[in-house]
C-alpha positions as CSV (number, residue, x, y, z in Angstrom):
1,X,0.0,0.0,0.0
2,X,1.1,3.6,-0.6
3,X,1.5,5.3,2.8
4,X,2.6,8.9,3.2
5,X,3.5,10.5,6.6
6,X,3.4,14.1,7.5
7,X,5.9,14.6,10.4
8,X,9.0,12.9,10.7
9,X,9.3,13.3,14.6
10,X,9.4,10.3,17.0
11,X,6.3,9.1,16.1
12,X,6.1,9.7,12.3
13,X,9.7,8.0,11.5
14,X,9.2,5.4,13.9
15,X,5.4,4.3,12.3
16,X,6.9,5.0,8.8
17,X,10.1,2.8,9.0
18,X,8.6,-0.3,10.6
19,X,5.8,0.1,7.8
20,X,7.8,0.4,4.9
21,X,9.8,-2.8,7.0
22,X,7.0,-5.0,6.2
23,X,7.0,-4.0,2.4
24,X,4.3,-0.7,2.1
25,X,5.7,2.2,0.2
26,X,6.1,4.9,2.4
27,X,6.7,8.6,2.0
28,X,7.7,10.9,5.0
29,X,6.5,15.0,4.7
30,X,8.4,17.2,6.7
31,X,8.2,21.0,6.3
32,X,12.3,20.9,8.0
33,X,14.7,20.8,4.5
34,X,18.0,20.3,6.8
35,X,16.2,17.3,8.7
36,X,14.7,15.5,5.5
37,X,18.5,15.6,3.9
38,X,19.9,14.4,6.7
39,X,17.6,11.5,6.8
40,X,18.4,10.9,3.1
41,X,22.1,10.9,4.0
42,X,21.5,8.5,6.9
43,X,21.5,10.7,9.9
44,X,18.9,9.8,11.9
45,X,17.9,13.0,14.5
46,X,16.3,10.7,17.5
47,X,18.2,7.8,19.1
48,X,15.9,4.9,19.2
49,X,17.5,1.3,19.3
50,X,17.0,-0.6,16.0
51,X,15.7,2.8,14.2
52,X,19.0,3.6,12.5
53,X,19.4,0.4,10.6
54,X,15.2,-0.1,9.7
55,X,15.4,3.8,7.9
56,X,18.6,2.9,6.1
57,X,18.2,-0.2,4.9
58,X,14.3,1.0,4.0
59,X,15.4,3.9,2.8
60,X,18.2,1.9,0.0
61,X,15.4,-0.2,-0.7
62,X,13.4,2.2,-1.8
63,X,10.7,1.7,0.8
64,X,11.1,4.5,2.6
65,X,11.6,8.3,1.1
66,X,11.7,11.8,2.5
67,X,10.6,14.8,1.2
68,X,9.6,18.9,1.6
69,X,7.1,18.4,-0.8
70,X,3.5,18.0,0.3
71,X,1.7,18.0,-2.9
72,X,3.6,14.6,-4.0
73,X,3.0,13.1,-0.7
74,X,-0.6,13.7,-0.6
75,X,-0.2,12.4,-4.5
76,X,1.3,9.4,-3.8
77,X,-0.6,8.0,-0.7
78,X,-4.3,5.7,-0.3
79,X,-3.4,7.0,3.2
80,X,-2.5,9.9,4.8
81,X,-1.1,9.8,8.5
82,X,-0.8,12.8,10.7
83,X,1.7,12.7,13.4
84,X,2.8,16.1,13.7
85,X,3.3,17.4,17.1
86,X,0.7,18.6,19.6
87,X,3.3,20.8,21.9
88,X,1.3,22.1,25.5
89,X,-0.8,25.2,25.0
90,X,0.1,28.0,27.5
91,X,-2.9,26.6,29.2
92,X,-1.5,23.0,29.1
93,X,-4.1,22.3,26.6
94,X,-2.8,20.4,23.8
95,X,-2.1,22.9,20.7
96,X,-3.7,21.4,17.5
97,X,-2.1,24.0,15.3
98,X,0.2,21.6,13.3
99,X,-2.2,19.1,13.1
100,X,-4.8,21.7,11.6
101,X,-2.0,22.8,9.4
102,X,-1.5,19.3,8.0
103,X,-5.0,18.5,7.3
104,X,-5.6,21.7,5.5
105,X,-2.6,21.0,3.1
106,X,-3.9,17.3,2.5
107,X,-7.7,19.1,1.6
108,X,-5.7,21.6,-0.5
109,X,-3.8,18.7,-2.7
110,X,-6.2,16.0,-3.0
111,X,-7.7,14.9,-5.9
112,X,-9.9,11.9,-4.9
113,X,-11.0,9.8,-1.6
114,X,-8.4,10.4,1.4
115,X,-8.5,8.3,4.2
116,X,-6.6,10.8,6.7
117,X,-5.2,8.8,10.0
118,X,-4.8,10.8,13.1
119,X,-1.9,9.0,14.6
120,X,-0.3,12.3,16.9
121,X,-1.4,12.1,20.3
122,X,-5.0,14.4,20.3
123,X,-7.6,15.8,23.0
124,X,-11.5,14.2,21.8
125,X,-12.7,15.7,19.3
126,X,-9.9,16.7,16.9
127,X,-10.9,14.2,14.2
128,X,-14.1,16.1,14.4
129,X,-11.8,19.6,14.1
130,X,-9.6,18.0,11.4
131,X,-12.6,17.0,9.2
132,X,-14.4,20.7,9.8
133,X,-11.1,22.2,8.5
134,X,-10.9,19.7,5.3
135,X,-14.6,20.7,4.5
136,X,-13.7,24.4,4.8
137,X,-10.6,24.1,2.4
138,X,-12.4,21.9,-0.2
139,X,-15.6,24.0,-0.3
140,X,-13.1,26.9,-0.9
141,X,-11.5,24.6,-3.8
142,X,-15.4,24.0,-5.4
143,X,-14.8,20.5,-4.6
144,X,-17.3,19.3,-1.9
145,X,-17.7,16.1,-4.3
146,X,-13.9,15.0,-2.9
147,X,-14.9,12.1,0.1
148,X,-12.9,11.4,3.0
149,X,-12.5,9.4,6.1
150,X,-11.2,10.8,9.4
151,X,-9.5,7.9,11.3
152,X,-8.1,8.2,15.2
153,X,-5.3,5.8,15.4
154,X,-3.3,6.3,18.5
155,X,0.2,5.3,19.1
156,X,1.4,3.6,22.0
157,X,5.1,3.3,21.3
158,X,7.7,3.3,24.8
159,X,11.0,5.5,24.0
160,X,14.1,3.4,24.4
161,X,11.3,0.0,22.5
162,X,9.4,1.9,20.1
163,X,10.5,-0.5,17.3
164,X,9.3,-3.5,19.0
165,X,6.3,-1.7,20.0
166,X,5.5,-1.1,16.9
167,X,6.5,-4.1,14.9
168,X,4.6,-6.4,17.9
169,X,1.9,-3.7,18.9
170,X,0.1,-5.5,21.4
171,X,-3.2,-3.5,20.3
172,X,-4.4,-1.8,17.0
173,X,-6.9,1.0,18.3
174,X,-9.0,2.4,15.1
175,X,-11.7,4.6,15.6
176,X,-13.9,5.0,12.9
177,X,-17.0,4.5,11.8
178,X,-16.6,3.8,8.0
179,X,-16.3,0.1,6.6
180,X,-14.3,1.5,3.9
181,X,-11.9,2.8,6.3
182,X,-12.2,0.1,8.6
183,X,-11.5,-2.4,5.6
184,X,-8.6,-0.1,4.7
185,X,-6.8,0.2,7.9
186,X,-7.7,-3.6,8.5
187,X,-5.5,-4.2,5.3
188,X,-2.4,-1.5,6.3
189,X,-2.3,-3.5,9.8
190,X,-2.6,-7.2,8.4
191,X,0.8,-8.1,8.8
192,X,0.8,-7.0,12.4
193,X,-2.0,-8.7,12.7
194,X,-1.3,-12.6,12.2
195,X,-0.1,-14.4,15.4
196,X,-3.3,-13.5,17.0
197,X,-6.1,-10.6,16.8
198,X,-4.9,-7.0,17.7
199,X,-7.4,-4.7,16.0
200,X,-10.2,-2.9,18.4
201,X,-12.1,-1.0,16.3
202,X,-14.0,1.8,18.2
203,X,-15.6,5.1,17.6
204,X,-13.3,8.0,16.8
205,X,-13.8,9.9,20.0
206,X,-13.3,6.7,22.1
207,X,-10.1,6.0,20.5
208,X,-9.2,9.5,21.2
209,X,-9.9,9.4,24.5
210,X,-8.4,6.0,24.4
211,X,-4.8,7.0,24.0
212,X,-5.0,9.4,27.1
213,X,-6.4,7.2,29.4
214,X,-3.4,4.5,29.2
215,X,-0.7,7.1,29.5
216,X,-2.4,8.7,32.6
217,X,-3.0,5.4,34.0
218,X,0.4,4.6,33.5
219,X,1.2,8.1,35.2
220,X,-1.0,7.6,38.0
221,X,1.0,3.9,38.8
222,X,4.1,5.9,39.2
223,X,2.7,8.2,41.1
224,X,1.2,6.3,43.6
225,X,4.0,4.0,43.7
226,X,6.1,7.3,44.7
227,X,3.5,8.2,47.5
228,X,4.2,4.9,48.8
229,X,7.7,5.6,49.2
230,X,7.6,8.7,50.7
231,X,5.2,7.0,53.3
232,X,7.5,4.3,53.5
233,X,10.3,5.4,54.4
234,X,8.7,8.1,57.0
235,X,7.5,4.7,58.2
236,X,10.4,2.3,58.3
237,X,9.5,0.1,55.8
238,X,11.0,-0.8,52.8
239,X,9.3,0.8,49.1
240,X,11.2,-2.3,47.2
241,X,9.8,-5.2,49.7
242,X,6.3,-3.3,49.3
243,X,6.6,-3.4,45.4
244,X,7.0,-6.9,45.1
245,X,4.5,-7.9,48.3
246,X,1.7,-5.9,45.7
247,X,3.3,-6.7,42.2
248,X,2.9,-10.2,43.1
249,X,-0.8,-9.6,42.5
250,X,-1.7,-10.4,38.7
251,X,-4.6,-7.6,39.5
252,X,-1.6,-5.2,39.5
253,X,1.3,-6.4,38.0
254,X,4.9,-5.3,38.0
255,X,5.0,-2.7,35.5
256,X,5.2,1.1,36.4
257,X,5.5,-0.2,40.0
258,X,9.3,0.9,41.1
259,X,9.6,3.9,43.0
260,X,11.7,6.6,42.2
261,X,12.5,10.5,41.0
262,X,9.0,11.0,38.7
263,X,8.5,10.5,35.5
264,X,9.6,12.9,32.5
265,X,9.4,12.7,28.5
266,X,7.8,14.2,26.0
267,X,4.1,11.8,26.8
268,X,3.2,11.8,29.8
269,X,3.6,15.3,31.4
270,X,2.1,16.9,28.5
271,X,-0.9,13.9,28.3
272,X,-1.3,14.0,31.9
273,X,-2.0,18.0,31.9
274,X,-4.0,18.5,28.3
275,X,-6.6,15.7,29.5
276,X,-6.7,17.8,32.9
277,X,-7.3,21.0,30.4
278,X,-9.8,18.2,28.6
279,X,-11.7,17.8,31.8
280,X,-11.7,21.9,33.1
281,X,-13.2,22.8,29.3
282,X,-16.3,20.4,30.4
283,X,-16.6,21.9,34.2
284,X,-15.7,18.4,34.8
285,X,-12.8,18.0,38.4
286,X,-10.2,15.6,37.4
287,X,-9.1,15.5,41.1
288,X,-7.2,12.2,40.3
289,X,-5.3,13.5,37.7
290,X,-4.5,16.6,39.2
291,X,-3.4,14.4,42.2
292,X,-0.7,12.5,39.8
293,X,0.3,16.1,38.3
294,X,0.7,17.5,41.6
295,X,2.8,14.2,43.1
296,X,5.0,14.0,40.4
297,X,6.3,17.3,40.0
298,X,7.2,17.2,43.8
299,X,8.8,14.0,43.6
300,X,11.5,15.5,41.4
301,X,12.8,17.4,44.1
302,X,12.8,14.3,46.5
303,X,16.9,13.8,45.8
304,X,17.7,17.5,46.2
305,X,16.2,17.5,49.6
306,X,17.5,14.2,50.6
307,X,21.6,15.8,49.1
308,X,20.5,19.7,51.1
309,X,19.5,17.4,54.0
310,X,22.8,15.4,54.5
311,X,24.8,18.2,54.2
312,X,23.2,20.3,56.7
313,X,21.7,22.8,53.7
314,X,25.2,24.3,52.8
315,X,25.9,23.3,49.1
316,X,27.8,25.9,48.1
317,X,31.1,24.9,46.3
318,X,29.9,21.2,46.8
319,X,30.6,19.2,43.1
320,X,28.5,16.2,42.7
321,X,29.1,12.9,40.2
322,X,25.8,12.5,38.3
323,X,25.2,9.5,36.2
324,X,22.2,9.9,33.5
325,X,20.5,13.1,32.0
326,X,18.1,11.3,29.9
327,X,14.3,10.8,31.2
328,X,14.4,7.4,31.1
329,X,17.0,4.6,29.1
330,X,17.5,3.7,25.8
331,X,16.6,7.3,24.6
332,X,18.6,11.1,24.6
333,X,15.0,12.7,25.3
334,X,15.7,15.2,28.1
335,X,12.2,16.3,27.6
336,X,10.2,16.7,31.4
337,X,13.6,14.7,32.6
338,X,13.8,14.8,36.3
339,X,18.0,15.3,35.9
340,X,17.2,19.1,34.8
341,X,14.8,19.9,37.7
342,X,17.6,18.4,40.1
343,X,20.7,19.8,38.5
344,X,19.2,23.7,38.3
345,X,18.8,23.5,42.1
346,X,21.7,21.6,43.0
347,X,23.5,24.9,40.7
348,X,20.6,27.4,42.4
349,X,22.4,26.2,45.6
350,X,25.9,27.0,44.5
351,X,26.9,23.4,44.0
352,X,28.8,22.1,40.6
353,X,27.4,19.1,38.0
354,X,29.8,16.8,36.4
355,X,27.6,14.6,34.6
356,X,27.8,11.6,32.0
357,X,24.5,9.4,30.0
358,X,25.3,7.5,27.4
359,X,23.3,9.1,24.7
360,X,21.9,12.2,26.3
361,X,25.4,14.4,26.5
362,X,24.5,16.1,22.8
363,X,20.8,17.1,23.9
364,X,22.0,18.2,27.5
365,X,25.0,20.4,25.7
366,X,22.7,22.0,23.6
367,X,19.7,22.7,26.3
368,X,22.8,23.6,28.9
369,X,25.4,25.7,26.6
370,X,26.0,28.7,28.6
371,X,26.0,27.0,32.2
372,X,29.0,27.5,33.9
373,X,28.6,25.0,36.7
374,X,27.7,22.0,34.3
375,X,30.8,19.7,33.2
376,X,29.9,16.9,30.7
377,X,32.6,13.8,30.7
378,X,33.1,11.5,28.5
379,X,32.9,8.4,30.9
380,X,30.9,7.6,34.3
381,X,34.1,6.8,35.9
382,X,35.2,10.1,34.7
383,X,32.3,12.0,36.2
384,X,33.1,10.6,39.6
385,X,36.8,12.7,39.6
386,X,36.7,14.7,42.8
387,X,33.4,15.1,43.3
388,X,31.6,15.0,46.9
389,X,29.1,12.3,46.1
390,X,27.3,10.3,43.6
391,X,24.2,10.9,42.2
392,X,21.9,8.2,40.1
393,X,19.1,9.6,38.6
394,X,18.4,7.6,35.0
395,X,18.8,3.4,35.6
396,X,20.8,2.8,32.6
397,X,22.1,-0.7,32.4
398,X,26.2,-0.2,32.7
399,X,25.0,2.1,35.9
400,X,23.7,-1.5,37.6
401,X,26.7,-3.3,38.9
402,X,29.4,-0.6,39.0
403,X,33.1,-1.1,40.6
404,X,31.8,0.8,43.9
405,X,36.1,-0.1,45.2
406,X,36.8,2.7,42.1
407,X,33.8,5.1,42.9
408,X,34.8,5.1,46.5
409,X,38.2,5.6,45.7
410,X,37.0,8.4,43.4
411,X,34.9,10.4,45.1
412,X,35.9,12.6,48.3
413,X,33.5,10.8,51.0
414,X,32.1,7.2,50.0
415,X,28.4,8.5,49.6
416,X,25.8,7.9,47.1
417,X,22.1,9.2,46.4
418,X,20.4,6.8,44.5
419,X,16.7,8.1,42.8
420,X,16.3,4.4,41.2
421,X,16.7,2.3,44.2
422,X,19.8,0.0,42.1
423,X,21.5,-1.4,44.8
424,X,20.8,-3.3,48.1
425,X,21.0,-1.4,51.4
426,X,22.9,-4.1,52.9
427,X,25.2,-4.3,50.2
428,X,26.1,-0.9,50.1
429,X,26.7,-1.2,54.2
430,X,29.3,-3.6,53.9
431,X,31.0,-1.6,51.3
432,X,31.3,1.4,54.3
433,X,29.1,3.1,51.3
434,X,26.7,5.9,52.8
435,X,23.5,5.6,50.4
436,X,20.7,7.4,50.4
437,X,17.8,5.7,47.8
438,X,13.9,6.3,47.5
439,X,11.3,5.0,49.9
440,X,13.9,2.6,52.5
């Protein structure tokens, strides 16, 4: 089938190259000249395990093309995906302009039936919004006789496993209430859709509404389970005995269950606060939501308290070891990332950052260029040089069993604040290792 893509962000490239993977012809719009020849040349602007080698080889093939121009894309594809960005509104509503922009252009190009495929992450009702604007642009052209289909289908791809995600999607969500769409997205999706079925097909503002709801349940398991350690540990119990006393519970699972510094990235901060916009435009009290909001943004200021706590509020000329920047692994999104909160008041207090993640250093140079109190090194081991603790604030996987003889040897006082809870308590006893985690 002959897909094109307008937006060649995260989600766009992502959904495009695993397409074009499985053989559909695939063209990618993006109104950014420099990024689309840079993606021609191979340079992929996201890191994403497994991306760069699926756009390359797709792109050789032949499967996968970029381009500027949106009259050829709308040209060339039965379908047209959206997944432009939907950036927070001053209000924290989420800002449909791009999205709007996109459909407009598609109305302005096409020449026949469009089925046009909301895949960016939208507040309910857009779909309605995206096909108002389409009627608008066509009855401007003379050309009401021009059909189309408006089709939500949300994403639900994890930074740091979006490929996998996407090539084993463990759900299809397509809202809709055509059987020509239906039959057409049934047909994109069929070889995602052998081993067993994936495809829930659902109104459009259900599926809209869909997408939000996972992410802020998602949210609201991290946020609880970061309540919990904060009661925890003002309790004397343990937050990673508690985790697996409930996880053991097939009602709740182990997922989104570890206790730590908040969550960050570009979903769900921003999904969290537009459905609470979503909610206030309807006189309708989210208190739940606002609950998570309100828990997580204080938990990313647990660690500083715990570091201004152990040394007696006096961090002035203090330098501190901090190993990861990104919001989460497997990804160089500093987006929402809990590191930047704790690293402006560590340098708010006077202290100095000498920092190391092993993809994020790029993004953090270019958010952090002018900062004076911010040293990037090219090594964790590195970072440790001098500094007057440790600090662990993104669980990457060389991070786990460290040489804690070299970081004591490294650091002025054997000390270490943990904000993912890596290593055992007793552990870090025996080592004469002070440590200070989440929730114990």
């Amino acid at each position: 089938m002959k897909v094109t893509v307008f937006g060649i962000g995260y989600v766009g490239l992502v959904q495009g190259a695993v397409l074009a993977e499985v053989g559909h012809d695939v063209v990618c719009i993006d109104i950014d000249a420099n990024k689309v020849e840079r993606l021609k040349q191979g340079h992929i602007p996201i890191y994403e395990p497994g991306l760069e080698t699926l756009v390359k080889e797709n792109h050789a093939a032949g499967r996968l093309n970029f381009t500027t121009d949106a009259a050829a894309g709308v040209k060339h594809g039965e379908v047209q995906f959206i997944a432009v960005g939907t950036p927070p509104d001053e209000d924290g509503s989420a800002d449909l302009k791009y999205v709007l922009a996109v459909a407009e252009t598609i109305a302005q190009h096409m020449e026949g039936h469009q089925i046009i495929i909301d895949k960016s992450t939208v507040p309910v009702g857009t779909a309605d919004k995206v096909s108002a604007r389409i009627k608008q642009v066509l009855t401007a052209r003379n050309r009401e006789d021009l059909g189309f289909d408006v089709v939500s289908n949300p994403e639900f791809l994890k930074e740091g496993s979006a490929v996998a995600d996407c090539m084993r999607p463990d759900r299809i969500v397509i809202g809709t209430n055509s059987s020509n769409a239906e039959d057409t997205m049934r047909e994109l999706y069929a070889p995602f859709n052998r081993n067993h079925e994936k495809i829930i097909v659902m109104d459009v503002r259900s599926a809209e509404l869909t997408k939000y709801a996972a992410n802020c349940m998602l949210a609201t398991k991290i946020s609880f389970m970061n309540e919990m350690a904060n009661l925890a540990e003002m309790l004397g119990a343990d937050i990673e005995m508690v985790r697996q006393g409930i996880g053991s519970d097939p009602r709740i699972g182990y997922q989104f269950l570890y206790a730590g510094v908040g969550y960050g990235g570009s979903c769900f901060p921003k999904d969290v606060q537009a459905l609470i916009r979503t909610a206030d435009s309807i006189d309708f009290d989210a208190k739940v939501l606002k609950a998570v909001e309100n828990r997580n943004n204080e938990q990313k200021s647990v660690l500083f308290k715990k570091i201004a706590k152990h040394f007696d509020g006096d961090l002035n000329s203090k330098t501190f070891a901090l190993w990861g920047l990104s919001f989460k692994p497997n990804t160089d999104d500093m987006r929402e990332a809990p590191s930047r909160v704790l690293m402006e008041a560590l340098w708010e207090a006077g202290a100095k950052v000498q920092a190391f993640d092993p993809e994020a250093m790029e993004e953090t140079q270019r958010i952090y260029n002018d900062q004076d109190n911010l040293t990037l090194c090219g090594t964790k081991e590195s970072a440790l040089k001098g500094a007057d603790a440790l600090i662990i604030v993104t669980e990457w996987q060389e991070f786990k069993a460290p040489d804690f003889d070299s970081i004591i040897k490294q650091l002025k006082y054997p000390l270490i604040f943990d904000g993912r809870n890596l290593f055992e308590q007793k552990r870090m006893t025996k080592k004469g290792i002070i440590y200070h985690s989440i929730g114990r």
